[in-house]
TORBADREN-559006 format. One record per residue (C-alpha): residue number from 1; residue in three letters; x negated, y negated, z. Coordinates in nm, 4 decimals, always signed. Example, Ala and Ser with C-alpha at 12.3 -4.5 7.8 and 13.67 -1.06 7.14 Angstrom:
(r 1, ALA, (-1.2300, +0.4500, +0.7800))
(r 2, SER, (-1.3670, +0.1060, +0.7140))
END
This chain:
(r 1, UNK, (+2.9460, +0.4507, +6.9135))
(r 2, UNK, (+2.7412, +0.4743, +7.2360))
(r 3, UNK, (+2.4090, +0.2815, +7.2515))
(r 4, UNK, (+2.1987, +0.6071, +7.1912))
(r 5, UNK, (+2.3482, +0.7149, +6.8821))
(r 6, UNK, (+2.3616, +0.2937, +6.7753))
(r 7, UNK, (+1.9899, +0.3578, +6.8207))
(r 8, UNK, (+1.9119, +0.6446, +6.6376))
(r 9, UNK, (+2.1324, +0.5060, +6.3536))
(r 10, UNK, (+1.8784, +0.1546, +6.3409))
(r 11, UNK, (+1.6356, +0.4218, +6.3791))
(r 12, UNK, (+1.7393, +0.6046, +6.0352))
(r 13, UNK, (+1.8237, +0.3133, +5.8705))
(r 14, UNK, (+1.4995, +0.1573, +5.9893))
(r 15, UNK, (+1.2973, +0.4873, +5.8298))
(r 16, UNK, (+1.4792, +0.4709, +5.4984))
(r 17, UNK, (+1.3519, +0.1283, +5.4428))
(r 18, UNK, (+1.0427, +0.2007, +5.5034))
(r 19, UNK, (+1.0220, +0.5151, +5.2567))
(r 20, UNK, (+1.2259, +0.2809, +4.9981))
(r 21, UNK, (+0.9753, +0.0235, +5.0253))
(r 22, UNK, (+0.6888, +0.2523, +5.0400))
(r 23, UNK, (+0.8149, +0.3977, +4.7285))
(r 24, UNK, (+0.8821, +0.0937, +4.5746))
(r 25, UNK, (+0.5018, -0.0690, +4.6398))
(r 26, UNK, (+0.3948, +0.2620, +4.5248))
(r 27, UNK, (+0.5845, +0.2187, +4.1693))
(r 28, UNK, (+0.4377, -0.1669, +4.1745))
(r 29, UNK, (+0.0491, -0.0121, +4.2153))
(r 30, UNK, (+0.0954, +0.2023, +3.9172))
(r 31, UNK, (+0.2561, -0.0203, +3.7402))
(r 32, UNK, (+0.0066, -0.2762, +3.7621))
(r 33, UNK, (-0.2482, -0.0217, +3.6735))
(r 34, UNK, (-0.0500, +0.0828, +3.3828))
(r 35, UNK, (-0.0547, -0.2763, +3.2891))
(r 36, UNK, (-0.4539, -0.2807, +3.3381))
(r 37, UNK, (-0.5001, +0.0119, +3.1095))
(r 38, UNK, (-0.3393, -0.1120, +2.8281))
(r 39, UNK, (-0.4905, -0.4681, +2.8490))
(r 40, UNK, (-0.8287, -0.2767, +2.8699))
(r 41, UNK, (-0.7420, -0.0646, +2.5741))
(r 42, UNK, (-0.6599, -0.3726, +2.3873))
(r 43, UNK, (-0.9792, -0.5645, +2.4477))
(r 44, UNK, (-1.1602, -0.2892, +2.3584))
(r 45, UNK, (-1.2021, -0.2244, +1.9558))
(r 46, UNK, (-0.9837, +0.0057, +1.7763))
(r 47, UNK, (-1.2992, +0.1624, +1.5868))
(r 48, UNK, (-1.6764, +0.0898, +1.5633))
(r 49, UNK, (-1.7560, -0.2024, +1.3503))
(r 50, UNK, (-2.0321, +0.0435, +1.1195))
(r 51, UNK, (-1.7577, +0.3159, +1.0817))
(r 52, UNK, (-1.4919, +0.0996, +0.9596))
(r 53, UNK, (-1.7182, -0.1036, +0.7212))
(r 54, UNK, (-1.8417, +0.2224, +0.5858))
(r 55, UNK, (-1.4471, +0.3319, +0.5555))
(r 56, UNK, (-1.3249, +0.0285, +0.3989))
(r 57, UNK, (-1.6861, +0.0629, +0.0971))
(r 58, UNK, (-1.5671, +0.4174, +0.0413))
(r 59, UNK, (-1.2340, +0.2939, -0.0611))
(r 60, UNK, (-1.3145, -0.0070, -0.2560))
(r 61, UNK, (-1.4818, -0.1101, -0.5893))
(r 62, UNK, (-1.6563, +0.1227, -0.7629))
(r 63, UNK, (-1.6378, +0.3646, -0.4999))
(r 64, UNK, (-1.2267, +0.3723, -0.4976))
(r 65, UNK, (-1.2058, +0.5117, -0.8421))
(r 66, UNK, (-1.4880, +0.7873, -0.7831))
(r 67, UNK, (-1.3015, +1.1017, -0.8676))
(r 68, UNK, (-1.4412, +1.5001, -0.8074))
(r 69, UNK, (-1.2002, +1.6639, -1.0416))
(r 70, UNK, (-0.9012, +1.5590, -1.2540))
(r 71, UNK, (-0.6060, +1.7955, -1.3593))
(r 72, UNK, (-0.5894, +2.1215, -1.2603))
(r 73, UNK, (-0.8995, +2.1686, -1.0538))
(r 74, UNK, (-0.7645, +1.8708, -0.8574))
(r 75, UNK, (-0.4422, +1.9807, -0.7905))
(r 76, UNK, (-0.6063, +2.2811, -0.6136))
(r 77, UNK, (-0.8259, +2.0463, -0.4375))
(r 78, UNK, (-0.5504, +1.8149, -0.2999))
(r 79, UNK, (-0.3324, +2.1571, -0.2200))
(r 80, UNK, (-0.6278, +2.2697, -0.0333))
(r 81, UNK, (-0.6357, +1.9630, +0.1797))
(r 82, UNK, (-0.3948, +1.9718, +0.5044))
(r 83, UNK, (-0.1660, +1.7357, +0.6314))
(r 84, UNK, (-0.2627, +1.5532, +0.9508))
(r 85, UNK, (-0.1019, +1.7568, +1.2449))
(r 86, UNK, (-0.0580, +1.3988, +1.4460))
(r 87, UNK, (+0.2743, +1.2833, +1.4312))
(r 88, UNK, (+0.4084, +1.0417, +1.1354))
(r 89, UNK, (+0.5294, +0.7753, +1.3311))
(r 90, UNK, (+0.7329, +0.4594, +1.1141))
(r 91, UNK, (+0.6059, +0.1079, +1.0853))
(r 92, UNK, (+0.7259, -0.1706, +1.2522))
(r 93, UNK, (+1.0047, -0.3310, +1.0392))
(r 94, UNK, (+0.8673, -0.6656, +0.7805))
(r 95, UNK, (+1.1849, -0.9166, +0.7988))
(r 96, UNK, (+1.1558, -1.1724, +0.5447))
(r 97, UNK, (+1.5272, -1.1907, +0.5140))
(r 98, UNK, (+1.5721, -1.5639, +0.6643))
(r 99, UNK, (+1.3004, -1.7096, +0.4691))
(r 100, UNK, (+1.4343, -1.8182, +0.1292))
(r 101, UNK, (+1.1441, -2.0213, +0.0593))
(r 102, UNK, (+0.8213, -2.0314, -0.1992))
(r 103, UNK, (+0.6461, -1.7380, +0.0376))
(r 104, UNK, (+0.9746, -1.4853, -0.0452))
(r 105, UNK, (+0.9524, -1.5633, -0.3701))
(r 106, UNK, (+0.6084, -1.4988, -0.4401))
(r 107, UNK, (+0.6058, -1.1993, -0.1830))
(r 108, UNK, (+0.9304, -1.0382, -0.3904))
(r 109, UNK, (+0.7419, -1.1137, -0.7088))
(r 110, UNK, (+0.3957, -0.9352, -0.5973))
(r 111, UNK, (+0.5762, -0.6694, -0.4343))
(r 112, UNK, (+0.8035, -0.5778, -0.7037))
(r 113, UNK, (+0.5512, -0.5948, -0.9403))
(r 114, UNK, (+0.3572, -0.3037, -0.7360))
(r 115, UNK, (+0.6694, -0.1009, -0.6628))
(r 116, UNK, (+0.7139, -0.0987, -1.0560))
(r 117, UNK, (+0.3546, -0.0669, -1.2324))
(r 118, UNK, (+0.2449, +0.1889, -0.9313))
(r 119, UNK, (+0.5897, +0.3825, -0.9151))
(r 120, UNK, (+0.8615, +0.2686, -1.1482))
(r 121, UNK, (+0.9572, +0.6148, -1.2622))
(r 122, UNK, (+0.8954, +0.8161, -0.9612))
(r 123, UNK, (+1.1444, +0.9285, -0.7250))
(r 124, UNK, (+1.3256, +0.6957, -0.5005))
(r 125, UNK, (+1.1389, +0.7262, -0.1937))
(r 126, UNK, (+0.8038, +0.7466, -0.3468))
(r 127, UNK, (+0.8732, +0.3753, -0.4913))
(r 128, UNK, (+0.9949, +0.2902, -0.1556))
(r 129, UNK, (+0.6676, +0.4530, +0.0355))
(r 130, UNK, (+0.4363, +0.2279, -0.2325))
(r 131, UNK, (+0.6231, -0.1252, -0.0699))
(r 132, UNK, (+0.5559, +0.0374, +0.2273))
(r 133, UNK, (+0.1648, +0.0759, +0.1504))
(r 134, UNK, (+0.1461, -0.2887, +0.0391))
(r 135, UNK, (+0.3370, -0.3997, +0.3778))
(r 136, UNK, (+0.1201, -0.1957, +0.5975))
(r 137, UNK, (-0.2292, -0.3076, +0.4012))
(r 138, UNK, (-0.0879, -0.6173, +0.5140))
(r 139, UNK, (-0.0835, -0.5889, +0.8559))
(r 140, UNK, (-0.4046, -0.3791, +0.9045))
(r 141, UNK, (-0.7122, -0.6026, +0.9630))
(r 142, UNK, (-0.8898, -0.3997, +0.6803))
(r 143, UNK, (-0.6852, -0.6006, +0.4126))
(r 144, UNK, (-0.5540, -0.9901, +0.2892))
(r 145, UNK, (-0.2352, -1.0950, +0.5516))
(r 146, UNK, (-0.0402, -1.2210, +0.2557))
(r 147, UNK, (+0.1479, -0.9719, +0.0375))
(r 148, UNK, (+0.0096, -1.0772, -0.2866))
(r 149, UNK, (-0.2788, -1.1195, -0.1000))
(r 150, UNK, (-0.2970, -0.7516, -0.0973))
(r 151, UNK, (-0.1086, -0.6830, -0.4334))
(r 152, UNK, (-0.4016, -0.8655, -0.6129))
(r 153, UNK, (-0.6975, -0.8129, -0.4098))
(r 154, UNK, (-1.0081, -0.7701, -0.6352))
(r 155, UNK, (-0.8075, -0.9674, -0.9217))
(r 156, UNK, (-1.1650, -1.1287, -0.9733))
(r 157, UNK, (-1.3573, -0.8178, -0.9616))
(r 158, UNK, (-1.4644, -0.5526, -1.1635))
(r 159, UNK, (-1.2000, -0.3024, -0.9619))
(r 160, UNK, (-0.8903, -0.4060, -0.8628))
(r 161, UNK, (-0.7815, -0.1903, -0.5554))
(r 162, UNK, (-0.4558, -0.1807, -0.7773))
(r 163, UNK, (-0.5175, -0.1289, -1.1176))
(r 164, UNK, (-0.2238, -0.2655, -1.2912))
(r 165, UNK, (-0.3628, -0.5783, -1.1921))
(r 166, UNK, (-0.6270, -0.5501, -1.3962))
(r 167, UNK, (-0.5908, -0.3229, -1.6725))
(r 168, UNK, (-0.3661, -0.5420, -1.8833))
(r 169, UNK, (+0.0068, -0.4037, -1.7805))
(r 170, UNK, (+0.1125, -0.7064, -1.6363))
(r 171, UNK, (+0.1147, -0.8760, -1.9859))
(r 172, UNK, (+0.3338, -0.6131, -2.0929))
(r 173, UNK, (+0.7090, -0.5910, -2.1103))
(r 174, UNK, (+0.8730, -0.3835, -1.8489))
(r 175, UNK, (+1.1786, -0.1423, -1.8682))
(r 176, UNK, (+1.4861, -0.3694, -1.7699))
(r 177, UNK, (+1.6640, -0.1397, -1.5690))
(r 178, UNK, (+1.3189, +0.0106, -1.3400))
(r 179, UNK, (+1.2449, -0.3612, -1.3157))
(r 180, UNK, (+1.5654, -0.4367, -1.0954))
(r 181, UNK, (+1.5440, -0.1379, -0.8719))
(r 182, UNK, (+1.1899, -0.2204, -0.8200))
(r 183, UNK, (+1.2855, -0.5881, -0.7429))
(r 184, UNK, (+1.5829, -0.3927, -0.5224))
(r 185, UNK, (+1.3225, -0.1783, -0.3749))
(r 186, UNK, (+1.0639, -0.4987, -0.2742))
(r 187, UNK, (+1.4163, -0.7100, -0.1415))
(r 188, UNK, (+1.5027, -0.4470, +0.1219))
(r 189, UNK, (+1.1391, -0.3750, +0.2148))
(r 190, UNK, (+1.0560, -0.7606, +0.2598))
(r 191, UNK, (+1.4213, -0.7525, +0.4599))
(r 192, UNK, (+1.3034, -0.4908, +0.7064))
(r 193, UNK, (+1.3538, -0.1515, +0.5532))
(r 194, UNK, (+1.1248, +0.0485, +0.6532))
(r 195, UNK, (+0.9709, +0.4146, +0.4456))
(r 196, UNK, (+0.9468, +0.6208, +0.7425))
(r 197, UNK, (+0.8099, +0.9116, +0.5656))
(r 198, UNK, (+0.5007, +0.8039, +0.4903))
(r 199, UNK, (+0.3983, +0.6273, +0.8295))
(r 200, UNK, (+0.0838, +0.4148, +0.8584))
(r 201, UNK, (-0.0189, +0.5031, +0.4981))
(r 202, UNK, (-0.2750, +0.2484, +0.3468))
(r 203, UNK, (-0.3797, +0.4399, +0.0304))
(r 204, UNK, (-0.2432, +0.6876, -0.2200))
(r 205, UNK, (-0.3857, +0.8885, -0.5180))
(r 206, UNK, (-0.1886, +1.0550, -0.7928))
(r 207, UNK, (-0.2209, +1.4821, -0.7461))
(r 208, UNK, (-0.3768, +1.5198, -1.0450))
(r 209, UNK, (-0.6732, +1.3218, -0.9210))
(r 210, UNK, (-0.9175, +1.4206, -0.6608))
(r 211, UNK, (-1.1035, +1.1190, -0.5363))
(r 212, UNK, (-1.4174, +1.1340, -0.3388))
(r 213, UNK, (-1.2484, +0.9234, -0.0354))
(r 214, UNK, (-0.9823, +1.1690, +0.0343))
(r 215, UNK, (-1.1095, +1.3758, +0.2648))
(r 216, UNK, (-1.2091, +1.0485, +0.4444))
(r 217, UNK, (-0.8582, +0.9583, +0.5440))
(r 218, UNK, (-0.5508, +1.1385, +0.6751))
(r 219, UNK, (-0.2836, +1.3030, +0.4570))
(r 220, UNK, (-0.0079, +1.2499, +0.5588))
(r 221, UNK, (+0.2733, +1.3007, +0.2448))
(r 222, UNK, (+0.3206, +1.3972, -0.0886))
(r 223, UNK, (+0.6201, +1.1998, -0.2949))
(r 224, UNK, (+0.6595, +1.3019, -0.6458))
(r 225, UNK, (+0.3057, +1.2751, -0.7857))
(r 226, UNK, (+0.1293, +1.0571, -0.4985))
(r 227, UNK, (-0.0113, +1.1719, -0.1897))
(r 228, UNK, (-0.0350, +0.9663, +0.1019))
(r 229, UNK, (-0.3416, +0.8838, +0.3519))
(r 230, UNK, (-0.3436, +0.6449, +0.6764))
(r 231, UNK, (-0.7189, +0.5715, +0.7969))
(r 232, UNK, (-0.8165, +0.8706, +1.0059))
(r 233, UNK, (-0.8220, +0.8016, +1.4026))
(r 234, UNK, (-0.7018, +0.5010, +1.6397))
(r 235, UNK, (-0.7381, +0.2897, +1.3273))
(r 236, UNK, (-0.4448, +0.4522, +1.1273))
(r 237, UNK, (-0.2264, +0.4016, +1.4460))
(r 238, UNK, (+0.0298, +0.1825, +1.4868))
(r 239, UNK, (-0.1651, -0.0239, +1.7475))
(r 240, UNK, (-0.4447, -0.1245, +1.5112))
(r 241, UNK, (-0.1768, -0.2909, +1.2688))
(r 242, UNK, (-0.1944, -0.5955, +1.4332))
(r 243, UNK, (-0.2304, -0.8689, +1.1477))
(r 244, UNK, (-0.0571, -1.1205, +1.1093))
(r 245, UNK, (+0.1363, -1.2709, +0.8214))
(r 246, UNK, (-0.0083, -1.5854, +0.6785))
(r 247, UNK, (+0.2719, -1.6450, +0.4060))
(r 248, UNK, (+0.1713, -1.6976, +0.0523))
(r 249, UNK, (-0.0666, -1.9515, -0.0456))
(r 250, UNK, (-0.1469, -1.8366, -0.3504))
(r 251, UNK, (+0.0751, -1.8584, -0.7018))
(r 252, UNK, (+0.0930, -1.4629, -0.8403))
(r 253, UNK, (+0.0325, -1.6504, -1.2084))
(r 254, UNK, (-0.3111, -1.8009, -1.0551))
(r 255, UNK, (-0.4109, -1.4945, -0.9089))
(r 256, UNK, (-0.3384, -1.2822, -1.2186))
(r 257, UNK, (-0.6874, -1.2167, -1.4034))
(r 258, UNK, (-0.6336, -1.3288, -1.8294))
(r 259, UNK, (-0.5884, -1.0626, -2.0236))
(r 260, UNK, (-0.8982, -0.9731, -2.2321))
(r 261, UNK, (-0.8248, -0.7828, -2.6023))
(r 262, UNK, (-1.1357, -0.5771, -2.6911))
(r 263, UNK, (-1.3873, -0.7863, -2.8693))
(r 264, UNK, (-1.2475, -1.1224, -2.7465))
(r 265, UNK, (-1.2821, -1.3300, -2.4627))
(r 266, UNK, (-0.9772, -1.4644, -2.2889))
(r 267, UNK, (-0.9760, -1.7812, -2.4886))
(r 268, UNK, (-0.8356, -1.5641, -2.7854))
(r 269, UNK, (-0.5774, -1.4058, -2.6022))
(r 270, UNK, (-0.2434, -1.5038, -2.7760))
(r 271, UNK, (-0.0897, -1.7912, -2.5769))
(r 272, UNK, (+0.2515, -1.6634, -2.5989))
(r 273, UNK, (+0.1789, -1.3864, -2.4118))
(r 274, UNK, (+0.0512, -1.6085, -2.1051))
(r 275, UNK, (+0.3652, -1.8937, -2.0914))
(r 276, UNK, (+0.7390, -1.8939, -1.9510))
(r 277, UNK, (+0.8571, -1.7383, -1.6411))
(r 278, UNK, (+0.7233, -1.4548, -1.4388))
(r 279, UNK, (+0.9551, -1.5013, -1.1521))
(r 280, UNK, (+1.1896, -1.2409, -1.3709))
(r 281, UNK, (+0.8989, -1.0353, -1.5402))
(r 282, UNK, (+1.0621, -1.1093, -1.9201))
(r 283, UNK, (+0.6840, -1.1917, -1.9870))
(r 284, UNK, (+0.5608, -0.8662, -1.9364))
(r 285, UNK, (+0.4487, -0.6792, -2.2153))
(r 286, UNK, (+0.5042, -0.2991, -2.1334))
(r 287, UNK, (+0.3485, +0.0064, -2.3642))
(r 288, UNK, (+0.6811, +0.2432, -2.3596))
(r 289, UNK, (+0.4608, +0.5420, -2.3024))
(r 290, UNK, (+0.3138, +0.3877, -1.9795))
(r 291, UNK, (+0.4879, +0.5470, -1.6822))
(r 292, UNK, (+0.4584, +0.2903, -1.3481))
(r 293, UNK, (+0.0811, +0.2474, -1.3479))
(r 294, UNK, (+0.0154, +0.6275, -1.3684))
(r 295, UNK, (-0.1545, +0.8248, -1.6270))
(r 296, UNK, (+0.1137, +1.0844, -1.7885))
(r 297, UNK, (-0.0585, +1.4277, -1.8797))
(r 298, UNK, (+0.2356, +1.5478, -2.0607))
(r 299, UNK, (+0.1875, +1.2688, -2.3403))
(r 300, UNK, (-0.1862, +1.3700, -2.3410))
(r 301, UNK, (-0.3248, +1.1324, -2.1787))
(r 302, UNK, (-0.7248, +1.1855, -2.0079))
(r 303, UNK, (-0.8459, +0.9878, -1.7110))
(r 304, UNK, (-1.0700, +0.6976, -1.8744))
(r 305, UNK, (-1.1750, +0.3818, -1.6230))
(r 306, UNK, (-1.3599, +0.1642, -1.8456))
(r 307, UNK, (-1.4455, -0.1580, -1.6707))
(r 308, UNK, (-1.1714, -0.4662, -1.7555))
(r 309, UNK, (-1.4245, -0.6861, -1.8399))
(r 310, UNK, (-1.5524, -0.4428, -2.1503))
(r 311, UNK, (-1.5759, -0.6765, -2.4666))
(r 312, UNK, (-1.6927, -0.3559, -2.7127))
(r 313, UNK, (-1.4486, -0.1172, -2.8728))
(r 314, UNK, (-1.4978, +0.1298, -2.5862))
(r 315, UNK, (-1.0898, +0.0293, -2.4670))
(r 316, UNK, (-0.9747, +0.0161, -2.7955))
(r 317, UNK, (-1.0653, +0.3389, -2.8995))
(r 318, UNK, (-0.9538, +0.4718, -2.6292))
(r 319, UNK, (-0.6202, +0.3045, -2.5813))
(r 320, UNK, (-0.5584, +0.4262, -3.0028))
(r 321, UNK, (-0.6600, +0.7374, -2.9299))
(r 322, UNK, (-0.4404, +0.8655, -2.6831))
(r 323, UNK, (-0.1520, +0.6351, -2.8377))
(r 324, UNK, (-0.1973, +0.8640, -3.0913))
(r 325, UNK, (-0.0947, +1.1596, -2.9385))
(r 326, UNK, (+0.2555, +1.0271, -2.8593))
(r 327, UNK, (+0.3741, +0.9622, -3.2149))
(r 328, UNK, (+0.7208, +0.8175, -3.0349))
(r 329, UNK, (+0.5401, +0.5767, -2.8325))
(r 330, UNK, (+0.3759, +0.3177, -2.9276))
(r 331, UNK, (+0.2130, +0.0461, -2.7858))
(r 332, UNK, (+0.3321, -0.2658, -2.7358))
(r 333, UNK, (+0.0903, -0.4774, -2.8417))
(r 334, UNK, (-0.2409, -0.4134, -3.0762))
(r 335, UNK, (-0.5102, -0.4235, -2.8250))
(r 336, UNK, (-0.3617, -0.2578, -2.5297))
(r 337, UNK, (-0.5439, -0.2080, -2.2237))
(r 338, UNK, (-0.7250, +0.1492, -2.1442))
(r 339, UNK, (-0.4934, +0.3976, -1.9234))
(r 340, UNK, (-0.4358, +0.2845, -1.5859))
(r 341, UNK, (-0.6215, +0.4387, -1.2510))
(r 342, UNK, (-0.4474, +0.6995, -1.0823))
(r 343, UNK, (-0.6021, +0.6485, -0.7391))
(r 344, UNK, (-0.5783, +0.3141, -0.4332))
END
């Protein structure tokens, strides 16, 4: 190679580096601006503090059982609502599976317990998308960071956001067979599985119910008879699930409200019905003709929220009456609880 063309090859070689390592700093500025961005759109708040206090009142107490229409008129409501046209993207995976400790057991307790009163008898995935409801409540900074923490929120209240809670099903014995898929259901969602259909949901509503905080949220899927919502905005996004787990502090038995018969207080209430395990549910007492926590309008039954707490005859009535219309079924014990909410 003569000197010349030994030049102009240092030359080219010489030019190269400098357009690799032009490029290169180039990629390294937009990275670290990249990197800026996000840190900036972390710091700043997924949502106004006003907007999502006035989200989370419309959705709890009182307010989460206000409903427009019931039956027919509220299927056509619901129909009439769209979908959410932004995509349905699957929560991060919830692995429990290496902790075989007091927290799993109370977590696959208070989530099986949901999956079953909410869903027993629904379809497959719609059980699977109500675990996946508690599990996202959980990590959303709108909720409790335990899972029972969620299952039972409001056990003290007036409203439970899940009614079962409340409304005297836990204290009644459940169908053997829904029980363990339910348990099945809450062991593979605590291990990781993850309901991708239904997303970021946080709430759900049975179709034949047409609650005033619908159109509030996003829908975003209808499995069996519950349709699905995720807080509308940034703050149904994945990046505003950012809670994080706290275990389980709290015993499911302590957090489980007494169950009051009408015209008694809970000092009455049949001790049996309040002893031996619950790690198992065999200490449930279950009406036959109540279908996982949801009213059934083939057996007759009307929407009627009268509060837990109600000492008169108002839940007794009510609970006779419609037990009346299902000659087959009846209930399991004498002073049932009223029918069950249809809407979270």
């Amino acid at each position: 190679m003569t000197a010349a063309a030994l030049r102009q090859s240092i030359g080219s070689h010489r030019l190269g580096w400098s357009l690799g390592g032009l490029f290169v700093a180039i990629l390294l500025v937009l990275a670290f601006q990249m990197l800026g961005a996000s840190a900036e759109a972390e710091s700043r708040p997924i949502i106004a503090a006003d907007k999502a206090a006035a989200l989370v009142q419309a959705t709890s107490g009182k307010a989460a059982v206000a409903v427009k229409a019931v039956g027919e008129e509220a299927r056509l409501i619901n129909a009439a609502m769209p979908f959410d046209k932004m995509p349905v993207n699957a929560a991060r995976p919830f692995d429990m599976a290496s902790d075989n400790g007091l927290d799993h057991r109370r977590a696959l307790l208070c989530l099986t317990q949901a999956v079953y009163y909410e869903a027993g008898f629904e379809p497959m995935e719609g059980r699977r998308a109500v675990a996946q409801v508690v599990l996202n409540r959980m990590r959303h900074p709108a909720f409790p960071k335990s899972v029972c923490g969620v299952v039972y929120q409001g056990s003290r209240s007036p409203v439970c956001q899940f009614s079962f809670v409340c409304d005297g099903s836990l204290y009644r014995r459940p169908s053997a067979d829904a029980w363990r898929d339910a348990q099945a259901i809450a062991a593979a969602a605590l291990s990781g599985y993850v309901e991708r259909s239904v997303g970021s949901a946080t709430h759900y509503h049975a179709d034949y119910v047409a609650p005033y905080w619908a159109p509030m949220l996003s829908k975003v899927a209808k499995l069996g008879a519950h349709i699905f919502y995720r807080w509308p905005g940034a703050w149904g996004q994945q990046a505003a699930f950012s809670g994080r787990y706290i275990g389980e502090p709290n015993d499911p038995a302590a957090l489980r409200p007494p169950l009051r018969q009408a015209g008694q207080d809970a000092s009455a209430v049949d001790p049996l019905l309040q002893t031996g395990p619950v790690t198992d549910g065999t200490v449930l007492k279950r009406a036959p003709n109540d279908v996982g926590g949801l009213l059934d309008p083939s057996k007759g039954w009307t929407l009627n929220i009268p509060a837990p707490s109600d000492t008169g005859g108002a839940a007794r009535a009510i609970a006779d009456k419609q037990a009346s219309r299902d000659s087959k079924a009846a209930l399991a014990e004498p002073a049932a609880a009223a029918p069950v909410l249809a809407s979270r």
